[in-house]
CHARMM-style PDB file with segment names, atoms N, HN, CA, C and O in Angstrom:
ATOM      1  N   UNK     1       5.212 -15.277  56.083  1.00  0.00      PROA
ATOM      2  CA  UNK     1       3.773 -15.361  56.145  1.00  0.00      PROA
ATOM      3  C   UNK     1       3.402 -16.705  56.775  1.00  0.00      PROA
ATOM      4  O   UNK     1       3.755 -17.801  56.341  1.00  0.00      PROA
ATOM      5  N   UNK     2       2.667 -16.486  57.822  1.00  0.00      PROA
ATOM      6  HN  UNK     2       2.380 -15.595  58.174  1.00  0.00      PROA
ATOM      7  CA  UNK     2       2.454 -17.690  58.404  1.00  0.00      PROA
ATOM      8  C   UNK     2       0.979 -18.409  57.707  1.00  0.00      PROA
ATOM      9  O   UNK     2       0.113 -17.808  57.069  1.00  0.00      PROA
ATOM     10  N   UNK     3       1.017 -19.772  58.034  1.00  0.00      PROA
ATOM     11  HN  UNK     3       1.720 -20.260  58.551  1.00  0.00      PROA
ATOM     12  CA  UNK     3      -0.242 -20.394  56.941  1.00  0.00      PROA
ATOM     13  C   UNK     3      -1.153 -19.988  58.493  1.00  0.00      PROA
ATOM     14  O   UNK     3      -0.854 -19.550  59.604  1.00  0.00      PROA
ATOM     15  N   UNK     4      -2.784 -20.571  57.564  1.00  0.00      PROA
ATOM     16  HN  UNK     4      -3.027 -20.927  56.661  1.00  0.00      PROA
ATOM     17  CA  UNK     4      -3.909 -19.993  58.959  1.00  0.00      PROA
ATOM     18  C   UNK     4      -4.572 -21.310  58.787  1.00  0.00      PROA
ATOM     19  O   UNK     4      -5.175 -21.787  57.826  1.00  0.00      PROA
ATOM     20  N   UNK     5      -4.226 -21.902  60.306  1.00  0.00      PROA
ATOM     21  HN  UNK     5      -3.736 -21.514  61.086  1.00  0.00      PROA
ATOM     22  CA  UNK     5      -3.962 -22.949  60.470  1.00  0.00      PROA
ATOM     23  C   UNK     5      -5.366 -23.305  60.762  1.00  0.00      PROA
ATOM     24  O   UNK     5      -5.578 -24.516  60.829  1.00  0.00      PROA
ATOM     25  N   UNK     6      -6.461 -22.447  60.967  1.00  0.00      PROA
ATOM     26  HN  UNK     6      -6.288 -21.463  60.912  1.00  0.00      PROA
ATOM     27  CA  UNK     6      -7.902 -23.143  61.596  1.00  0.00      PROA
ATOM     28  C   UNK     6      -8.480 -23.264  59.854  1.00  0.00      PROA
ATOM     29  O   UNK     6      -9.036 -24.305  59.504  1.00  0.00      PROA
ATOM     30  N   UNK     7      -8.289 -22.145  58.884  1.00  0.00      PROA
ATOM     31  HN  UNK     7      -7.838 -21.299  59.168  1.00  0.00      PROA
ATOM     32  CA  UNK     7      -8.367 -22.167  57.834  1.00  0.00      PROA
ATOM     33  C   UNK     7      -8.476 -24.072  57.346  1.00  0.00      PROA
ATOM     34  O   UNK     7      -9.375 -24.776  56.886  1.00  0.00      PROA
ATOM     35  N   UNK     8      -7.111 -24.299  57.736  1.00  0.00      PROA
ATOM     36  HN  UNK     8      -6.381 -23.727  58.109  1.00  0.00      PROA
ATOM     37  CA  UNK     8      -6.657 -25.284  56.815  1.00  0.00      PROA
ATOM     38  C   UNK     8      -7.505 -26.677  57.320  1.00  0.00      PROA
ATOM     39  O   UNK     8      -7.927 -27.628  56.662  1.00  0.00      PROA
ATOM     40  N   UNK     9      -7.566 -26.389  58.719  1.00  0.00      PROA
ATOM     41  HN  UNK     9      -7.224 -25.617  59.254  1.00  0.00      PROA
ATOM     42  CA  UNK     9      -8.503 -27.334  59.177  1.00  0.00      PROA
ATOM     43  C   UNK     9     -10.010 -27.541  59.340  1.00  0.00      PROA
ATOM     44  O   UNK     9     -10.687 -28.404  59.897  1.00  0.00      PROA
ATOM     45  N   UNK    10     -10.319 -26.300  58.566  1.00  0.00      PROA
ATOM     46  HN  UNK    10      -9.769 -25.598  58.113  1.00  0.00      PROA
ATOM     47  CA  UNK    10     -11.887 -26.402  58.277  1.00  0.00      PROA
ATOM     48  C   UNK    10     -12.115 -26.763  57.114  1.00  0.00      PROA
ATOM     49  O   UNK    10     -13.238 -27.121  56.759  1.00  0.00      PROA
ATOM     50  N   UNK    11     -10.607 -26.712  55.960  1.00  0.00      PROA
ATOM     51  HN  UNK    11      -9.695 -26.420  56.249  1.00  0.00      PROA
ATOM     52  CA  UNK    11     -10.683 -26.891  54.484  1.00  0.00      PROA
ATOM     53  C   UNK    11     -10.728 -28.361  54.970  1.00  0.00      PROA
ATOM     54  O   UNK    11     -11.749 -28.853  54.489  1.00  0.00      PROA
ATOM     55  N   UNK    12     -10.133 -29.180  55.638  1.00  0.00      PROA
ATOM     56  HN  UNK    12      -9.304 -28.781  56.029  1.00  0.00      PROA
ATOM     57  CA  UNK    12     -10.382 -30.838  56.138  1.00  0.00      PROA
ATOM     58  C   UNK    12     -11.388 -31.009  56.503  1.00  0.00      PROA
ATOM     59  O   UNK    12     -11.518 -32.200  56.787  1.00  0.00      PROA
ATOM     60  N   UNK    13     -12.558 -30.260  56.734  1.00  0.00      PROA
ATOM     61  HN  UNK    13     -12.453 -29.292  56.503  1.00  0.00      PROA
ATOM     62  CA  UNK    13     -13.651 -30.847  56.943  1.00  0.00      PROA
ATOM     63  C   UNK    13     -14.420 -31.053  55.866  1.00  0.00      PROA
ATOM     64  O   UNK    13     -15.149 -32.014  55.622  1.00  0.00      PROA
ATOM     65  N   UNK    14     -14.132 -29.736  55.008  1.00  0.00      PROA
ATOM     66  HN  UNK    14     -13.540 -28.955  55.207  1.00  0.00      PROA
ATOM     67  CA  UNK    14     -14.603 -29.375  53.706  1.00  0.00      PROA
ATOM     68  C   UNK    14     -14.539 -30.442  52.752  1.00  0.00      PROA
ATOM     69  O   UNK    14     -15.572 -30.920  52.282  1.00  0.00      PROA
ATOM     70  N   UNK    15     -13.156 -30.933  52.367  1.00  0.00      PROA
ATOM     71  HN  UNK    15     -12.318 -30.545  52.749  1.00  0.00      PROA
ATOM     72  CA  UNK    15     -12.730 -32.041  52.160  1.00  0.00      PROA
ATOM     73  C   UNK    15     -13.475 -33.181  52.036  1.00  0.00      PROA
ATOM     74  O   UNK    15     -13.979 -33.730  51.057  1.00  0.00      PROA
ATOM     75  N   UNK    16     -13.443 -33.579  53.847  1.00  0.00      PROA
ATOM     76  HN  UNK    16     -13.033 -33.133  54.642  1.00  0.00      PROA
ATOM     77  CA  UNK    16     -14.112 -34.635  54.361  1.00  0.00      PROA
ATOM     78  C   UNK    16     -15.751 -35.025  53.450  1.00  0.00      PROA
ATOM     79  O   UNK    16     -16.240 -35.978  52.843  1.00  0.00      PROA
ATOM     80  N   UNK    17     -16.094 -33.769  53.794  1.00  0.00      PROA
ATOM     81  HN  UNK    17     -15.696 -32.995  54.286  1.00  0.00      PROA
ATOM     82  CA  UNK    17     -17.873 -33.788  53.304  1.00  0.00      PROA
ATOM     83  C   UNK    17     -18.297 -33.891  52.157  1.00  0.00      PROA
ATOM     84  O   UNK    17     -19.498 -33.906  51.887  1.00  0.00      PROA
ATOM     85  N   UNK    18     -16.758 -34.031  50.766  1.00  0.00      PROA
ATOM     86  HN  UNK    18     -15.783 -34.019  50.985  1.00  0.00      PROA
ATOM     87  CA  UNK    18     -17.037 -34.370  49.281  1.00  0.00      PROA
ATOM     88  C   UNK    18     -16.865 -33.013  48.813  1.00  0.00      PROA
ATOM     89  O   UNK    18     -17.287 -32.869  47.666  1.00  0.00      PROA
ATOM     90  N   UNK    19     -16.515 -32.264  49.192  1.00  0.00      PROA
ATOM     91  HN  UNK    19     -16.172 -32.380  50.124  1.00  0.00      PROA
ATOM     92  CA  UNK    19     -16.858 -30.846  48.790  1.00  0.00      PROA
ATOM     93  C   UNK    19     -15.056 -30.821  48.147  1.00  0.00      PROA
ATOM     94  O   UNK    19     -14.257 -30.312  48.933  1.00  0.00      PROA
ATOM     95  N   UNK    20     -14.637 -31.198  47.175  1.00  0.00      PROA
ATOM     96  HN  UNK    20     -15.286 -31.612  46.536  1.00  0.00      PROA
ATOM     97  CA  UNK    20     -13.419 -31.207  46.481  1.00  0.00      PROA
ATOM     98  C   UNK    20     -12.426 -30.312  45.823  1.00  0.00      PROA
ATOM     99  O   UNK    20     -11.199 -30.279  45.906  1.00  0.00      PROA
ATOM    100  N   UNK    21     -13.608 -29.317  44.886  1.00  0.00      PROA
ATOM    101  HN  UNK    21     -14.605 -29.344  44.818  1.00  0.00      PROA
ATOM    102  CA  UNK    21     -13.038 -28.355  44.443  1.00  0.00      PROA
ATOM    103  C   UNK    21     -13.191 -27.034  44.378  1.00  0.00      PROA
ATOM    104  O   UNK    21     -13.804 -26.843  45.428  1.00  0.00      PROA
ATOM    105  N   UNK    22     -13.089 -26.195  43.982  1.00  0.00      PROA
ATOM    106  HN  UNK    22     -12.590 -26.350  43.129  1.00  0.00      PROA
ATOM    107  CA  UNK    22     -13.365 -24.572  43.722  1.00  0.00      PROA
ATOM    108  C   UNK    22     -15.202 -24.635  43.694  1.00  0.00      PROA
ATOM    109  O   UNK    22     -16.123 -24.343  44.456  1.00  0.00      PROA
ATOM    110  N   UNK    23     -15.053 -25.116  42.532  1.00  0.00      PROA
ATOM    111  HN  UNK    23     -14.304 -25.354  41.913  1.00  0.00      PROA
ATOM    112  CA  UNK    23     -16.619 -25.039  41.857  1.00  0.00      PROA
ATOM    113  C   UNK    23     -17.367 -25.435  43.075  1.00  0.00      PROA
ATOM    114  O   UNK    23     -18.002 -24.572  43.682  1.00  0.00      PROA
ATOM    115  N   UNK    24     -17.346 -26.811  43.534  1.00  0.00      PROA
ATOM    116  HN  UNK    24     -16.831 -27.512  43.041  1.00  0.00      PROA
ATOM    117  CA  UNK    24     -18.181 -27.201  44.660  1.00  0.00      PROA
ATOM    118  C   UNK    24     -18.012 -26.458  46.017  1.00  0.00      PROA
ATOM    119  O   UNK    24     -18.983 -26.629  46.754  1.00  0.00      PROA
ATOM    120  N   UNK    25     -17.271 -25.871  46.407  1.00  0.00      PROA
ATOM    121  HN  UNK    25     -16.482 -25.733  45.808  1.00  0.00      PROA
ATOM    122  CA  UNK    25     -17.166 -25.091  47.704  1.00  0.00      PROA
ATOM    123  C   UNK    25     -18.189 -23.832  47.409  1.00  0.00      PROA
ATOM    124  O   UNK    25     -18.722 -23.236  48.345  1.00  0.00      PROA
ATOM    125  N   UNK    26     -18.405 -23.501  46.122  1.00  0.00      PROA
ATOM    126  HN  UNK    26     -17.972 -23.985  45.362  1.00  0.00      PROA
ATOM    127  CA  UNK    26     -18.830 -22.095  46.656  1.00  0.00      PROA
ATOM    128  C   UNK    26     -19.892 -22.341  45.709  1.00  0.00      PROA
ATOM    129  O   UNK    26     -20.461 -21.471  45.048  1.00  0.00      PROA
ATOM    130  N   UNK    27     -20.150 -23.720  45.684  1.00  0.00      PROA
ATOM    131  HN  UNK    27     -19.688 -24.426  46.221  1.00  0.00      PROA
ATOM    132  CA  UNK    27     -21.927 -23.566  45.269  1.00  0.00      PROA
ATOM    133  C   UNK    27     -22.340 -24.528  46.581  1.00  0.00      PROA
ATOM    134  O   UNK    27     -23.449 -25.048  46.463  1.00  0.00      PROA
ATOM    135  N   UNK    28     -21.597 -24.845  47.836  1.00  0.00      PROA
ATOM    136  HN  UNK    28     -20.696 -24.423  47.932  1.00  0.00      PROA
ATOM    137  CA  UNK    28     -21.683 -25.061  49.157  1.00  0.00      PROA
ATOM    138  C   UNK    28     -22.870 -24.248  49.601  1.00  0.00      PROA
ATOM    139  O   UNK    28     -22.713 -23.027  49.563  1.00  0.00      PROA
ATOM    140  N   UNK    29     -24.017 -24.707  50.010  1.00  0.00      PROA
ATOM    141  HN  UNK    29     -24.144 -25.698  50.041  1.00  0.00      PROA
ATOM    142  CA  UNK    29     -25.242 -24.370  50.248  1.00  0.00      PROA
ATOM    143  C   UNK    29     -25.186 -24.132  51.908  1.00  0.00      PROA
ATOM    144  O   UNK    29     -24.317 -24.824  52.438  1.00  0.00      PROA
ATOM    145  N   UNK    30     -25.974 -23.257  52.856  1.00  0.00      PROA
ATOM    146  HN  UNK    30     -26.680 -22.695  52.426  1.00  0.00      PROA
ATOM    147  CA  UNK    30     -25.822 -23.551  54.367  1.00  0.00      PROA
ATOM    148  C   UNK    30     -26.371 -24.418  54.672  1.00  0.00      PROA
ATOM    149  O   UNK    30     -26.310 -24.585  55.890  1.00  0.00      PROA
ATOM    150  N   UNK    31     -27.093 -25.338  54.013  1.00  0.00      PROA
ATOM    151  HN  UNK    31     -27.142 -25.202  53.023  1.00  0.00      PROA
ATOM    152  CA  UNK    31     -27.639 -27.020  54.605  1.00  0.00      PROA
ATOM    153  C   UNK    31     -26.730 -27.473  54.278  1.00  0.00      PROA
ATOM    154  O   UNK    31     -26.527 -28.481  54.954  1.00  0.00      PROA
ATOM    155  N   UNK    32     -25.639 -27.237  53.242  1.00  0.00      PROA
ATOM    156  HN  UNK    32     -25.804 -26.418  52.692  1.00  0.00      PROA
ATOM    157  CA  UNK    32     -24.616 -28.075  52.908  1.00  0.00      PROA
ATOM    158  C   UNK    32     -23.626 -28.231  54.280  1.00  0.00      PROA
ATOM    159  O   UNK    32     -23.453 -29.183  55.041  1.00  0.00      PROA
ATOM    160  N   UNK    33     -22.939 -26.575  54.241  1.00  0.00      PROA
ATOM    161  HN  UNK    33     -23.081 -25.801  53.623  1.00  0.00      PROA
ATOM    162  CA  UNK    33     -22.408 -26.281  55.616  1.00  0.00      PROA
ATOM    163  C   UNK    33     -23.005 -27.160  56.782  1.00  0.00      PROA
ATOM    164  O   UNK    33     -22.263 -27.958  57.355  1.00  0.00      PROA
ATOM    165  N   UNK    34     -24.480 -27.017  57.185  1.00  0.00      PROA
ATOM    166  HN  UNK    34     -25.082 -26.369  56.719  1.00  0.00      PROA
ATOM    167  CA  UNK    34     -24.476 -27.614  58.124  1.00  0.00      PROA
ATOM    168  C   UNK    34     -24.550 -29.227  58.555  1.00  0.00      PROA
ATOM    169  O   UNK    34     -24.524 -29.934  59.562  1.00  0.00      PROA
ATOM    170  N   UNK    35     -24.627 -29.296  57.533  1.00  0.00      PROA
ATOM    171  HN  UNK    35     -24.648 -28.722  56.714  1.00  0.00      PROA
ATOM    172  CA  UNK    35     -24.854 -30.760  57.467  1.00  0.00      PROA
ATOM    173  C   UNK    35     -23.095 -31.573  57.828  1.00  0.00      PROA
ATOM    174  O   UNK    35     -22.879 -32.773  57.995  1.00  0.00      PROA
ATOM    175  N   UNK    36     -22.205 -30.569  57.854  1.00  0.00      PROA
ATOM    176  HN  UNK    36     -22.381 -29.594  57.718  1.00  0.00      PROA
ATOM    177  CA  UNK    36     -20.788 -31.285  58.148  1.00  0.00      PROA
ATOM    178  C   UNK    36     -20.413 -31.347  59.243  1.00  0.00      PROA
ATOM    179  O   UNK    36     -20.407 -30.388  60.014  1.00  0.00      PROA
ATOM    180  N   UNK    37     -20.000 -32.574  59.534  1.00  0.00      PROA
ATOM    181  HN  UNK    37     -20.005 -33.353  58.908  1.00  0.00      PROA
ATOM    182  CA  UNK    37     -20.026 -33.344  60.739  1.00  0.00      PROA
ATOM    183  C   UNK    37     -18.965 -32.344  61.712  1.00  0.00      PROA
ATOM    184  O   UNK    37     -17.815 -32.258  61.280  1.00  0.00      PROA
ATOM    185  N   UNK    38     -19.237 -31.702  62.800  1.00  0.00      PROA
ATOM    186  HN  UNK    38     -20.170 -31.772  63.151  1.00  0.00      PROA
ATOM    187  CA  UNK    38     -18.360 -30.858  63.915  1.00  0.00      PROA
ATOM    188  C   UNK    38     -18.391 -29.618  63.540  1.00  0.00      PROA
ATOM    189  O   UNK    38     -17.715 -28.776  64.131  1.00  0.00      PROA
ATOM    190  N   UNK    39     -19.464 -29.197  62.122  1.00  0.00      PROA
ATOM    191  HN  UNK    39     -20.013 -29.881  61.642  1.00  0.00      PROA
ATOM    192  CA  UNK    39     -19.196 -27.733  62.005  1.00  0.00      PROA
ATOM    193  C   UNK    39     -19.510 -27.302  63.045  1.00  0.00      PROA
ATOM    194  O   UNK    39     -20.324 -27.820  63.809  1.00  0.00      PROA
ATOM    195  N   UNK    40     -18.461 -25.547  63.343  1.00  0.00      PROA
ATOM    196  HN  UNK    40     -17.800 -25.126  62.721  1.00  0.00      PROA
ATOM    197  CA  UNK    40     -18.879 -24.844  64.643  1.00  0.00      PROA
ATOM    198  C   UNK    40     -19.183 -23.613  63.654  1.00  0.00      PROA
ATOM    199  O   UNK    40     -18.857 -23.577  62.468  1.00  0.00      PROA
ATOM    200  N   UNK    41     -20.006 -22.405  64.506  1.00  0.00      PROA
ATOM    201  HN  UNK    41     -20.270 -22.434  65.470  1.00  0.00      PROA
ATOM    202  CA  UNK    41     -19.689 -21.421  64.015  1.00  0.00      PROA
ATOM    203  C   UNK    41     -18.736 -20.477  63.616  1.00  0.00      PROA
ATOM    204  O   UNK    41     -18.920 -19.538  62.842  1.00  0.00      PROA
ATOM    205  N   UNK    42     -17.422 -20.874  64.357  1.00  0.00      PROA
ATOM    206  HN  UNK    42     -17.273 -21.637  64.986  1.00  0.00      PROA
ATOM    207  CA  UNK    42     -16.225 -19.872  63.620  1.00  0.00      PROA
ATOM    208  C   UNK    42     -16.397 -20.592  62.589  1.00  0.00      PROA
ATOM    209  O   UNK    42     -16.751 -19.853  61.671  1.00  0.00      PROA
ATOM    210  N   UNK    43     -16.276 -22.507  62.000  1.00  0.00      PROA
ATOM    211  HN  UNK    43     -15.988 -23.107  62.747  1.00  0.00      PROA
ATOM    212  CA  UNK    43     -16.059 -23.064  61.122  1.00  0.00      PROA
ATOM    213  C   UNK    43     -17.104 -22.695  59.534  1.00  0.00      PROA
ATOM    214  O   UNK    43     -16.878 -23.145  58.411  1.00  0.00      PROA
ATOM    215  N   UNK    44     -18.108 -21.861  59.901  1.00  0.00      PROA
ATOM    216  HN  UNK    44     -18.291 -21.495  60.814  1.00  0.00      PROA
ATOM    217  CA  UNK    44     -19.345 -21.372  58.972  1.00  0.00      PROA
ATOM    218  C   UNK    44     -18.815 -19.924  58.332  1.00  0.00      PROA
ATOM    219  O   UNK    44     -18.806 -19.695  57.122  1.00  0.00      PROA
ATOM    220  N   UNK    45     -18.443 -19.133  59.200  1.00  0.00      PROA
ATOM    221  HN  UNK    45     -18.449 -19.319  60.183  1.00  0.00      PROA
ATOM    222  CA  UNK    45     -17.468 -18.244  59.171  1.00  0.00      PROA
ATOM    223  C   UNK    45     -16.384 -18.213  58.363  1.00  0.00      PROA
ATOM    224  O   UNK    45     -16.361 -17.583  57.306  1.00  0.00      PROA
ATOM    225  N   UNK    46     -15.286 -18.989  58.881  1.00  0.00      PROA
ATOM    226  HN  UNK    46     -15.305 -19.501  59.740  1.00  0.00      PROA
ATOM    227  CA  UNK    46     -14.387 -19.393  57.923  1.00  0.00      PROA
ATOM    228  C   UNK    46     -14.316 -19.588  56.291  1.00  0.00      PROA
ATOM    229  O   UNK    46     -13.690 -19.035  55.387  1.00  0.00      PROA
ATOM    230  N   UNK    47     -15.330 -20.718  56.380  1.00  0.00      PROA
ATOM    231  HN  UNK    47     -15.838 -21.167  57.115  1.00  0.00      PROA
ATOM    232  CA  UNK    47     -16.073 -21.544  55.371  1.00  0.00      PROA
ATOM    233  C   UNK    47     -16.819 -20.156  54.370  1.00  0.00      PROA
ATOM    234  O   UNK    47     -16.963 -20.329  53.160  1.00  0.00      PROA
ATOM    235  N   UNK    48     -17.179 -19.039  54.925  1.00  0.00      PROA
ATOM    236  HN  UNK    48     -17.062 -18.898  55.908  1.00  0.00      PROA
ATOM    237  CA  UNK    48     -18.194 -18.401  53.951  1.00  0.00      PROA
ATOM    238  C   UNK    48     -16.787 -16.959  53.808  1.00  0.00      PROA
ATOM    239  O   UNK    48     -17.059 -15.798  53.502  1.00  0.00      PROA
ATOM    240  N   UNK    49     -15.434 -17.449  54.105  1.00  0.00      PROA
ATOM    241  HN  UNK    49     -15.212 -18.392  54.354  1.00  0.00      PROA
ATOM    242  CA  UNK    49     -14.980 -16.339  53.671  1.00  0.00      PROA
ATOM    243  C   UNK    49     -13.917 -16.823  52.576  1.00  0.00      PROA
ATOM    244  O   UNK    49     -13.341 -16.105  51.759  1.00  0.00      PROA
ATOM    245  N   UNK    50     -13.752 -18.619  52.799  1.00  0.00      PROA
ATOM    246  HN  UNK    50     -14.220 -19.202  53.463  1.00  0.00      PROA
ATOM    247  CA  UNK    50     -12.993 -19.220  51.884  1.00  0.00      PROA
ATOM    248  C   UNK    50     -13.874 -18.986  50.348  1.00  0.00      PROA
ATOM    249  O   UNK    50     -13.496 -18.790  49.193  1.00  0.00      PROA
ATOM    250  N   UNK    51     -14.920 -19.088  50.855  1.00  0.00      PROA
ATOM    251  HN  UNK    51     -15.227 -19.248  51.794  1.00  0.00      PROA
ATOM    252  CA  UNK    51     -15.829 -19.243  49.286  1.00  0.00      PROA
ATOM    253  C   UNK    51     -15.788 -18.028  48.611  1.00  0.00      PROA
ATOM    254  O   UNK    51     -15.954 -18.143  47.397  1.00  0.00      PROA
ATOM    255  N   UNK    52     -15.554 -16.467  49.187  1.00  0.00      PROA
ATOM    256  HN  UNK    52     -15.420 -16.374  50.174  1.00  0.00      PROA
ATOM    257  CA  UNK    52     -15.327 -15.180  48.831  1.00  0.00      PROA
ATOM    258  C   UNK    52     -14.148 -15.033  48.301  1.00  0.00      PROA
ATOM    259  O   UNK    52     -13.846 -14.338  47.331  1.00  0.00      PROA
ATOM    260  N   UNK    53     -13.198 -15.982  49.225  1.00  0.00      PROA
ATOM    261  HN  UNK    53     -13.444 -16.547  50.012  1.00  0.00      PROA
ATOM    262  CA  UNK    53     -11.891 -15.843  48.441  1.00  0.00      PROA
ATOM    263  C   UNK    53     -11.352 -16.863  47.126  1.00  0.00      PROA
ATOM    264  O   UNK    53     -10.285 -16.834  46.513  1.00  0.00      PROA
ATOM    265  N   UNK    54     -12.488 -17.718  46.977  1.00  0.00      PROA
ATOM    266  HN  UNK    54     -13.355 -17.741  47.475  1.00  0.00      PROA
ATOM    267  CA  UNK    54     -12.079 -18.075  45.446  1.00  0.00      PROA
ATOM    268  C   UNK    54     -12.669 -17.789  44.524  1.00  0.00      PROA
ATOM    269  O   UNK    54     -12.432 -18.118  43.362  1.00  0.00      PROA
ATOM    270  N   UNK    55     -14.068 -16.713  45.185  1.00  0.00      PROA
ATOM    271  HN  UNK    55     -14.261 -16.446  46.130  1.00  0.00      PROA
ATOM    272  CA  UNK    55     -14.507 -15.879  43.713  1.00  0.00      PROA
ATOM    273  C   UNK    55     -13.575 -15.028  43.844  1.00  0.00      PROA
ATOM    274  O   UNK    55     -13.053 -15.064  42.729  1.00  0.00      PROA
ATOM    275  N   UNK    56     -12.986 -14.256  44.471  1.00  0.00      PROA
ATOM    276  HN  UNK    56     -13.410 -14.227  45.376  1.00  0.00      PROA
ATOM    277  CA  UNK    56     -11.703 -13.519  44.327  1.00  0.00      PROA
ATOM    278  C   UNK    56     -10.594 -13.839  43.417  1.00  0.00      PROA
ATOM    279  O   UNK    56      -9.906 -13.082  42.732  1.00  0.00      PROA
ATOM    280  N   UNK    57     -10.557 -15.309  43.571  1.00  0.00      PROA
ATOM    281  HN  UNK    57     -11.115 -15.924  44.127  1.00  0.00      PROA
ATOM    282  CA  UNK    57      -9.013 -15.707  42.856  1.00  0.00      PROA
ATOM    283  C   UNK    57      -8.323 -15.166  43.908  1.00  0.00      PROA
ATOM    284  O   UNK    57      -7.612 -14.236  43.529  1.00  0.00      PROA
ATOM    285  N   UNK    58      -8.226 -15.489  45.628  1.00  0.00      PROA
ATOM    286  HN  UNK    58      -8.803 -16.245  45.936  1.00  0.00      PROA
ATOM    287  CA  UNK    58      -7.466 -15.191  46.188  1.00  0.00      PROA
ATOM    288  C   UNK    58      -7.387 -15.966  47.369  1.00  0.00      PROA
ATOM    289  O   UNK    58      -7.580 -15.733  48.563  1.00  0.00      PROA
ATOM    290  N   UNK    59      -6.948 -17.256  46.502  1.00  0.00      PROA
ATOM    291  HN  UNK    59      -6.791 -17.446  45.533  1.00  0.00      PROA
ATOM    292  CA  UNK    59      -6.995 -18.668  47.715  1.00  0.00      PROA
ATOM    293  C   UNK    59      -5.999 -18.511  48.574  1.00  0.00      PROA
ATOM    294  O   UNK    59      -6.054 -18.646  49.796  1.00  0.00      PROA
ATOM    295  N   UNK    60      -4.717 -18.107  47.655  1.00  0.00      PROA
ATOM    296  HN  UNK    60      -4.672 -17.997  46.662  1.00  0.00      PROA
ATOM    297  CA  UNK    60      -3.369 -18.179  48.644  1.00  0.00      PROA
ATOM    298  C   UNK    60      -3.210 -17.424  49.698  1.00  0.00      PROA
ATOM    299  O   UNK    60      -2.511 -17.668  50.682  1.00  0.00      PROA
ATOM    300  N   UNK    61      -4.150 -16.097  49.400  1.00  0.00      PROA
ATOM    301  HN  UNK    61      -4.718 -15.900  48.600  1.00  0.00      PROA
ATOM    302  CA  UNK    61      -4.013 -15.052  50.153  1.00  0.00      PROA
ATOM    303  C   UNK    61      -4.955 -15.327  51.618  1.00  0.00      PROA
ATOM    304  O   UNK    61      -4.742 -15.032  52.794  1.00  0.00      PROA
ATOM    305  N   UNK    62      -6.040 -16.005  50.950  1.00  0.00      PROA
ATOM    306  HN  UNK    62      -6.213 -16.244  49.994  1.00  0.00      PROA
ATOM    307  CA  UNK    62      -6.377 -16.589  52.371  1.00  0.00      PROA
ATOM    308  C   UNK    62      -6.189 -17.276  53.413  1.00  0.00      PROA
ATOM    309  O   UNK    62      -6.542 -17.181  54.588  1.00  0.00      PROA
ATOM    310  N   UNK    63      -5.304 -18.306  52.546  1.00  0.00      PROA
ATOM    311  HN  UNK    63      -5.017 -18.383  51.591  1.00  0.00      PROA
ATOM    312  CA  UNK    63      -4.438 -19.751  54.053  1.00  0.00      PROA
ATOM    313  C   UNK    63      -3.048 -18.605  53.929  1.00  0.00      PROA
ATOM    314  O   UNK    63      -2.090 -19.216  54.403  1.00  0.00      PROA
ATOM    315  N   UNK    64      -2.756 -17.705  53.640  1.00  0.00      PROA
ATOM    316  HN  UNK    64      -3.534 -17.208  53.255  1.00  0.00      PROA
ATOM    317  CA  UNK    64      -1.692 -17.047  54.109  1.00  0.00      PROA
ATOM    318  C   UNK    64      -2.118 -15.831  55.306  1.00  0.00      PROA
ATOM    319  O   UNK    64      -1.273 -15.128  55.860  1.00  0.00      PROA
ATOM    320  N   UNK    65      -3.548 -15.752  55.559  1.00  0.00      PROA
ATOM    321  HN  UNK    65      -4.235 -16.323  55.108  1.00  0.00      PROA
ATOM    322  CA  UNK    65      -4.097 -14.942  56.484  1.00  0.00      PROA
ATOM    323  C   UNK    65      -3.887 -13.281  55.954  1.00  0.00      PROA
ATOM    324  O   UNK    65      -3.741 -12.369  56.767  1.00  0.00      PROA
ATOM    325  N   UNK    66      -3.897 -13.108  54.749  1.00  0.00      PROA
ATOM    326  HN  UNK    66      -4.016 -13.849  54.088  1.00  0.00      PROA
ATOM    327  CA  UNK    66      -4.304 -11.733  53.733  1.00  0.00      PROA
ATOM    328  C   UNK    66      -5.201 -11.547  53.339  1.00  0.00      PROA
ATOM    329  O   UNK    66      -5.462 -10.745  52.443  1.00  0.00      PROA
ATOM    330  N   UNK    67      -5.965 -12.297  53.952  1.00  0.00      PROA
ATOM    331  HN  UNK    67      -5.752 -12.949  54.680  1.00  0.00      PROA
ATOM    332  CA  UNK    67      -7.652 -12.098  52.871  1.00  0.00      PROA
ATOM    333  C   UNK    67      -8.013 -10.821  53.139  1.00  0.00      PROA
ATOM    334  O   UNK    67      -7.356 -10.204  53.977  1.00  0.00      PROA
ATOM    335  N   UNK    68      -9.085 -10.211  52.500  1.00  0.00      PROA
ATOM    336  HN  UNK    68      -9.619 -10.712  51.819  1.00  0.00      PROA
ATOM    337  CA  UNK    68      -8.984  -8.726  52.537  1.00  0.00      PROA
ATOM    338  C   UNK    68     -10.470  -8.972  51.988  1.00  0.00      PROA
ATOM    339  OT1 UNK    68     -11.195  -8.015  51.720  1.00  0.00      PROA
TER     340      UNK     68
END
């Protein structure tokens, strides 16, 4: 299983912007989103499917490119 590598580098932006844990990513607001410095739109994208996948409980499955 390969990791998903734009994934991981939008979670570094995520990161970047204070946004630390579970809880705070997916109470991540779209002023929040936009407000991060180089977001693109795949990166909003990304970003709003990571937050689906940890109400899922299915983080791994997402940087493993299984999200479903």
């Amino acid at each position: 299983m390969a990791l998903n590598q734009k994934a991981i580098k939008v979670l570094g932006k995520v990161f970047e912007a204070g946004f630390t844990d579970e809880k705070s990513i997916v109470a991540m607001t779209m002023d929040d989103i936009l407000a991060i410095q180089g977001v693109t739109i795949a990166d909003i994208g990304i970003i709003n499917e990571l937050q689906k996948s940890i109400k899922a409980n299915k983080v791994i499955s997402f940087f493993g490119g299984n999200a479903e």
